[in-house]
C-alpha positions as CSV (number, residue, x, y, z in Angstrom):
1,X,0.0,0.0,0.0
2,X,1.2,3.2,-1.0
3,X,1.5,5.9,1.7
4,X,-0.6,9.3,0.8
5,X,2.1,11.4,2.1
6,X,5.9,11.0,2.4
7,X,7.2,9.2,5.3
8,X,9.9,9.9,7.2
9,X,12.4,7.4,7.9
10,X,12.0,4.7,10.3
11,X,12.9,5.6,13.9
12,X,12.3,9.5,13.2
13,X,8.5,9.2,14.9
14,X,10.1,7.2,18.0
15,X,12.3,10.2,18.9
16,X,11.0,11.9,21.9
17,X,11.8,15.9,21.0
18,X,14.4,17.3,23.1
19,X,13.1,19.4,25.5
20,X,15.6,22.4,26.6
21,X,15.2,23.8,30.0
22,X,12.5,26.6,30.6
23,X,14.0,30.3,30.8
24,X,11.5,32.3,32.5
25,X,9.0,32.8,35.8
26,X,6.3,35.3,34.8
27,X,5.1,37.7,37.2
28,X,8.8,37.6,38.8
29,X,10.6,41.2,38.7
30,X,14.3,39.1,39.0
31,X,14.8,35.7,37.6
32,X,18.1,33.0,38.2
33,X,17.8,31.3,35.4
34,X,19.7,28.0,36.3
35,X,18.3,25.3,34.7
36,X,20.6,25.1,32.1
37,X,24.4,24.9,33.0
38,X,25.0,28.3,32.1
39,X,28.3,29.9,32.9
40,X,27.2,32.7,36.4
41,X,30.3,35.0,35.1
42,X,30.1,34.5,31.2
43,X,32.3,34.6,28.7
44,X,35.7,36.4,28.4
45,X,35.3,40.0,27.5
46,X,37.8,39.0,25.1
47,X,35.9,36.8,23.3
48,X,32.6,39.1,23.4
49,X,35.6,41.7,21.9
50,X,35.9,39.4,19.1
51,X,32.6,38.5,18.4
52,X,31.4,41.9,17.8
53,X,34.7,43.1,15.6
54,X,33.6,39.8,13.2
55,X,30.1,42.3,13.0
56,X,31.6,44.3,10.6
57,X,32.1,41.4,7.7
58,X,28.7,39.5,8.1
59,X,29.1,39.5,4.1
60,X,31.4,37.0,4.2
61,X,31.4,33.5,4.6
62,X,33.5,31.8,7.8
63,X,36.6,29.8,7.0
64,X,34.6,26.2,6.3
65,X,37.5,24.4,8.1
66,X,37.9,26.5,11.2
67,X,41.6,26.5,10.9
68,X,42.5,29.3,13.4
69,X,40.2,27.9,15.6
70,X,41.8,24.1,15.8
71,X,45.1,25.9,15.7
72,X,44.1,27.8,18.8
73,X,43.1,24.2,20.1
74,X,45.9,22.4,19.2
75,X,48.1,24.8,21.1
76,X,45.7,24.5,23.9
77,X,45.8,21.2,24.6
78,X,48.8,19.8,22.8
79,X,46.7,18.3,19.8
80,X,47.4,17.9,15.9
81,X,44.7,20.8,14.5
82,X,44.2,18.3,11.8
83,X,42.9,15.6,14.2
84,X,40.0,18.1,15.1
85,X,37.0,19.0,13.8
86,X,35.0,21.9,14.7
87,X,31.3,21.9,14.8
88,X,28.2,23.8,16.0
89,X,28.2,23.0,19.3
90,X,29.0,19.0,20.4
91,X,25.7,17.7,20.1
92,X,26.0,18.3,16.3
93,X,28.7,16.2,16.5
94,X,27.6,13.6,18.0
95,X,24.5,13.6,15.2
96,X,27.2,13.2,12.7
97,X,28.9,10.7,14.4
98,X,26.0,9.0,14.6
99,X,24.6,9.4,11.1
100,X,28.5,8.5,9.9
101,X,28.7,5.0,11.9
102,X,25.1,3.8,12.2
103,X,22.8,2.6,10.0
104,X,19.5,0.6,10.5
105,X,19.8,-2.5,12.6
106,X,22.9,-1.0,14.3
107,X,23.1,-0.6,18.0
108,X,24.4,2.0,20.5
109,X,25.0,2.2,24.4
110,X,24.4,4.7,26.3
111,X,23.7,4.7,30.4
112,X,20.6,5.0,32.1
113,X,20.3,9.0,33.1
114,X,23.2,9.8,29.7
115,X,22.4,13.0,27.7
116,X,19.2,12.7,25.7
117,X,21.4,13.4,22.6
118,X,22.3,10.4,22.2
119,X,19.5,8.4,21.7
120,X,17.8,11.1,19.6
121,X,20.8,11.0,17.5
122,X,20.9,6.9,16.9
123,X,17.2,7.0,16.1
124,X,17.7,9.6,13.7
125,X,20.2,7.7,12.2
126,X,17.8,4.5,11.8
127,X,20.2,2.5,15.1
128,X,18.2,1.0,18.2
129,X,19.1,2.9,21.3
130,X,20.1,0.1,24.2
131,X,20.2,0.9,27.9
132,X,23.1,0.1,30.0
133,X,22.4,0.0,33.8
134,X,23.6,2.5,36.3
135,X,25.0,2.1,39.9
136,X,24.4,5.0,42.5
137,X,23.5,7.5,39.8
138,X,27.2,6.5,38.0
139,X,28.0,4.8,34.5
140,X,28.8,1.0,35.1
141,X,31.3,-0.3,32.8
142,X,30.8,-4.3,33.2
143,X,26.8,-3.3,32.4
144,X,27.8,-1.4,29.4
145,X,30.5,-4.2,28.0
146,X,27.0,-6.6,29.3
147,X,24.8,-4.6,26.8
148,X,27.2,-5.0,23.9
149,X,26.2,-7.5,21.2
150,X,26.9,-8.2,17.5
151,X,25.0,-5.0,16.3
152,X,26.6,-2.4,18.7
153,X,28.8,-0.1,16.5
154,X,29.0,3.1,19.0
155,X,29.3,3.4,22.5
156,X,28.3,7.2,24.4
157,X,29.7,8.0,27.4
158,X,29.1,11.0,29.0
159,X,32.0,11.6,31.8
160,X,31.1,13.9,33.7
161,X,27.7,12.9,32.5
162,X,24.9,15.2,32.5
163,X,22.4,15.2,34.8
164,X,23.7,13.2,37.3
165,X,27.3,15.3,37.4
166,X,28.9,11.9,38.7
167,X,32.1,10.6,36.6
168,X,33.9,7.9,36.1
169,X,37.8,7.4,37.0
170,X,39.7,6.9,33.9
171,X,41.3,3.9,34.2
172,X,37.4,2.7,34.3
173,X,37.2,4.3,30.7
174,X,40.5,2.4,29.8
175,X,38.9,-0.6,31.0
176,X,35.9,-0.3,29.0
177,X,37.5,0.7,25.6
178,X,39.7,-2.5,26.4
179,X,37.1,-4.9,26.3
180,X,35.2,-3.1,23.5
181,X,35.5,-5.3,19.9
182,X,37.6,-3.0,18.0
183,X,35.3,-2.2,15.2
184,X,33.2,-0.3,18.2
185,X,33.4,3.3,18.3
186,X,33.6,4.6,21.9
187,X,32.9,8.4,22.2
188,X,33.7,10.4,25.2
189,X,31.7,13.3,25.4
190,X,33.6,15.7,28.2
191,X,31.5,18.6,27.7
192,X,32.2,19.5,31.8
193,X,35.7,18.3,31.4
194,X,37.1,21.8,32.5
195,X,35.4,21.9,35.5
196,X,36.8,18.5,37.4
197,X,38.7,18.6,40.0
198,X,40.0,15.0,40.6
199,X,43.3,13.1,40.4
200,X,41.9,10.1,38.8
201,X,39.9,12.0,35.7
202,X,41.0,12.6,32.5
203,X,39.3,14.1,29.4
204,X,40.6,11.4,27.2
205,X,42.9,12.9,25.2
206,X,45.4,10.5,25.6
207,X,43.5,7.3,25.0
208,X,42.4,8.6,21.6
209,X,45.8,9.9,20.7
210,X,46.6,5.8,20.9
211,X,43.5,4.4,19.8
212,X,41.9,4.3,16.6
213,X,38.6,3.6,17.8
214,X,37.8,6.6,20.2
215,X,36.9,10.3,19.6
216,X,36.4,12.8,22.6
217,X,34.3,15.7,21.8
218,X,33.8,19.0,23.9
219,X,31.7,22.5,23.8
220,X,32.2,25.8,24.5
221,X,28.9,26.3,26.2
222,X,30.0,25.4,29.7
223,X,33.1,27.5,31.4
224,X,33.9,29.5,28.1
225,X,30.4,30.6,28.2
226,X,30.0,30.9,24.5
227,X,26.1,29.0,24.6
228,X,24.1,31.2,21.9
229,X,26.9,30.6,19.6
230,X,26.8,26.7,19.2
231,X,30.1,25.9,19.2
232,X,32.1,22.3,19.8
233,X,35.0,20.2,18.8
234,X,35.9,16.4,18.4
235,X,39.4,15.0,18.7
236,X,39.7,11.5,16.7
237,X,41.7,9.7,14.5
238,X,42.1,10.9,11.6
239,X,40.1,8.1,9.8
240,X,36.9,9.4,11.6
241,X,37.8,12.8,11.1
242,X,38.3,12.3,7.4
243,X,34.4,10.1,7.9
244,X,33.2,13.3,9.8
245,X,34.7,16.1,7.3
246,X,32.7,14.5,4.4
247,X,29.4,14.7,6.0
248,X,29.4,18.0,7.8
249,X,27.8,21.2,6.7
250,X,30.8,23.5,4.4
251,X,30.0,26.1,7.1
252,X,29.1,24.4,9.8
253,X,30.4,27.0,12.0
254,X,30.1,30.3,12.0
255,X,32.3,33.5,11.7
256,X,31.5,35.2,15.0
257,X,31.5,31.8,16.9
258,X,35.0,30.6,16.1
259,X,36.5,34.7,16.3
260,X,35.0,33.9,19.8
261,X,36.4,30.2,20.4
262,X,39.5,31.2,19.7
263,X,39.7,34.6,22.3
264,X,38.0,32.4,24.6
265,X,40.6,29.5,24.3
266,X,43.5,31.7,24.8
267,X,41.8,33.5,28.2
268,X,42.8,31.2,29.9
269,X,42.7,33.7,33.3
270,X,39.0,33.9,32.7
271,X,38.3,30.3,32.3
272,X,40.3,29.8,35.7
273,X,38.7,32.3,37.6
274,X,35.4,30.6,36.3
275,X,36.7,27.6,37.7
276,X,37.7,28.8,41.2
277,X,34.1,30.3,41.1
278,X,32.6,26.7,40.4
279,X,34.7,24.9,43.1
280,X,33.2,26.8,46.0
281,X,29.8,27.1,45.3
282,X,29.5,23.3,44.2
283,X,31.1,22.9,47.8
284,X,28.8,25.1,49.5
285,X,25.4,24.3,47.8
286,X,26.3,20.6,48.0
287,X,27.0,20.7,52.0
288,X,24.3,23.3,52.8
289,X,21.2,21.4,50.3
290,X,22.2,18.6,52.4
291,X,21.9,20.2,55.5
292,X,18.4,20.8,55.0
293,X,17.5,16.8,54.9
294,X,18.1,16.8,50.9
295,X,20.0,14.3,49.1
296,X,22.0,15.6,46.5
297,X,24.2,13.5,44.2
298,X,27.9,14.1,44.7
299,X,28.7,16.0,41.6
300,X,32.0,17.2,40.0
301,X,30.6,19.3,36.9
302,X,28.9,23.2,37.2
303,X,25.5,21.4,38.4
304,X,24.1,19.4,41.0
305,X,21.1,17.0,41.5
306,X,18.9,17.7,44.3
307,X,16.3,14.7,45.0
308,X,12.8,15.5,46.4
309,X,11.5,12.2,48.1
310,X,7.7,12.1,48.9
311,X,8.6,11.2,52.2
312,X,10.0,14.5,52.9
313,X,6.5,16.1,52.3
314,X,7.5,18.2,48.9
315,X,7.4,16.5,45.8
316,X,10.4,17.4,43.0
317,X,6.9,19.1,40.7
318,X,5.8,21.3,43.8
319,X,9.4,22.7,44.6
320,X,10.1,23.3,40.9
321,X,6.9,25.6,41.3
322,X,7.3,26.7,44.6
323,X,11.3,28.2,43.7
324,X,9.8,29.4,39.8
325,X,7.6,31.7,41.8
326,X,10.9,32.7,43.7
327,X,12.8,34.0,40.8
328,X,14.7,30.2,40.6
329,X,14.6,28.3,37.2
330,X,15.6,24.5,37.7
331,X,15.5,21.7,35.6
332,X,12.9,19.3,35.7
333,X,14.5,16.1,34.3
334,X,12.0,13.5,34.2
335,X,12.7,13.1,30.6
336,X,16.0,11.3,31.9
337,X,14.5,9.2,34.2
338,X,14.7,11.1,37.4
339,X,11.4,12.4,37.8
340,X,12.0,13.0,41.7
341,X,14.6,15.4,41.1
342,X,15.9,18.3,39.7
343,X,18.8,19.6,38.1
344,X,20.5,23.1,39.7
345,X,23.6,24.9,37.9
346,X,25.7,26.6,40.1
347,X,24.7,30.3,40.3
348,X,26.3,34.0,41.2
349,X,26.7,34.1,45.1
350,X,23.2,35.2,44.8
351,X,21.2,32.4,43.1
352,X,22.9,30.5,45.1
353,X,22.0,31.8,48.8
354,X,18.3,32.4,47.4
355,X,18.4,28.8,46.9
356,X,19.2,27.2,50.1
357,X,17.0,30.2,51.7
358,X,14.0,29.4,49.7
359,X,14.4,25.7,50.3
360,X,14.6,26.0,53.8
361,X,11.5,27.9,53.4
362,X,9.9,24.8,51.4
363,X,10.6,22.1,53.9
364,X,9.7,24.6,56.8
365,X,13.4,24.7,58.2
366,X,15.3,27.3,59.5
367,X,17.5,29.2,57.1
């Protein structure tokens, strides 16, 4: 039977849309937006510097390879420029790594609570999303090497993953790209990367500088603060890059974003003081949510996860509208699985004492 109207592909209908995090509270003279991982001290006034001298040329087009910009990164981070590719924002990479090394029947992992990217992107690309189990909130490697079968050609891994903020140590990821069947791409997606402050983490530079089956890929959206630009980079071998470089838009990224990138990249003050920012108010929100009878998940990204257990008299739905009528924009994340929770980013010294205030307020506890 012929269909009376085209058709999309199959696996397109069973994507569930992505659903970004809301950005307002009307009726509220001064909204904390923090429901999105935002960076609370922005970008480098060095990159907004750039980004408004590109303004003069919007005629042109942008370099389609991004060259200063993966020279910029290269320097950074001690890479081959032409082992990176530059896209808008990570989570068009990962579509392209997807729609590059999946085809219908195929198979990707991802964990439990992973970034809903990734199975968006594998359906798009006509794969079966499959599941692996988590422990405490955290990525299980022997359940992902569990879930893989003949038909698994990608593995996601999200380390710090997003929205638990939990990691995994890296000789974890070692052990899991170890045991992986070589034809099995493993991608590490370390969009928080910057923000870790642990002695056993690592980004993975150096296990896909000796692999030939793993790609990391990373975003400017986080501690450089560059979010309304879209801007991201993979590191792989240069087989996938090569694989990636033939599919991508000619322009994928555009002029202002990588002027931008590559001020932000070289600030590296800024980034730092962002840092130093993050490390004591993760510290501070963490110990004082908890204070009030919370859980919170133990979190090493710019976020945490705050758990609202019926039992404690306020469901995770009530305080999302109980704070949204404070000024305070969380995250619901039931779409991941956690629908008793939600997802904070760490604020300005502000947001983040109106927080604990008006959850003391919620629970009926003294501030």
């Amino acid at each position: 039977m012929t269909a009376n109207r085209p058709q999309p592909r199959p696996g397109v209908l069973d994507i569930a849309p992505y659903i970004p995090g809301k950005s307002s509270a009307p009726g509220v003279a001064k909204v904390f937006k923090l429901s999105s991982n935002e960076s609370p001290l922005g970008p480098s006034p060095k990159a907004i510097a750039a980004y408004r001298a590109v303004g003069e040329h919007l005629e042109d087009y942008p370099d389609g390879s991004a060259s200063e910009l993966r020279e910029a990164l290269g320097t950074a981070f001690g890479l081959d420029p032409a082992r990176i590719v530059c896209g808008a924002g990570s989570d068009d990479l990962l579509n392209l790594i997807a729609r590059a090394y999946l085809t219908d029947g195929d198979e990707a992992i991802h964990a439990t609570h992973g970034f809903l990217v990734y199975p968006i992107a594998t359906l798009g690309a006509g794969a079966k999303p499959v599941v692996a189990p988590e422990t405490n909130y955290t990525v299980n490697v022997d359940a992902m090497l569990k879930a893989v079968t003949p038909k698994t050609k990608v593995v996601f891994l999200a380390n710090p993953n997003n929205p638990t903020g939990t990691y995994i140590p890296f000789d974890e990821v070692k052990r899991l790209h170890k045991n992986l069947p070589p034809h099995v791409l493993l991608v590490l997606d370390a969009a928080y990367a910057e923000y870790v402050q642990r002695n056993d983490y690592e980004s993975g530079i150096e296990l896909v500088a000796t692999s030939e089956n793993v790609v990391m890929c990373r975003t400017f959206s986080k501690i450089y603060a560059l979010a309304s630009l879209r801007l991201g980079w993979m590191y792989g071998p240069a087989p996938v890059v090569d694989a990636i470089n033939r599919i991508r838009g000619p322009f994928n990224v555009n002029a202002p974003a990588i002027a931008a990138g590559v001020a932000a990249i070289r600030d590296t003050a800024h980034v730092e003081r962002s840092r130093e920012h993050n490390t004591r108010w993760l510290a501070w929100l963490t110990e004082e949510i908890g204070k009030l009878g919370l859980s919170v998940t133990p979190s090493v990204a710019n976020f945490v996860l705050i758990h609202f257990p019926e039992s404690k008299g306020r469901t995770a739905k009530e305080a999302d509208a109980f704070l949204t009528k404070r000024g305070l924009i969380l995250r619901q994340v039931s779409g991941y699985k956690l629908p008793n929770a939600l997802r904070m980013s760490v604020g300005t010294e502000e947001a983040n004492r109106l927080m604990v205030k008006s959850l003391a307020e919620l629970l009926g506890k003294p501030a």
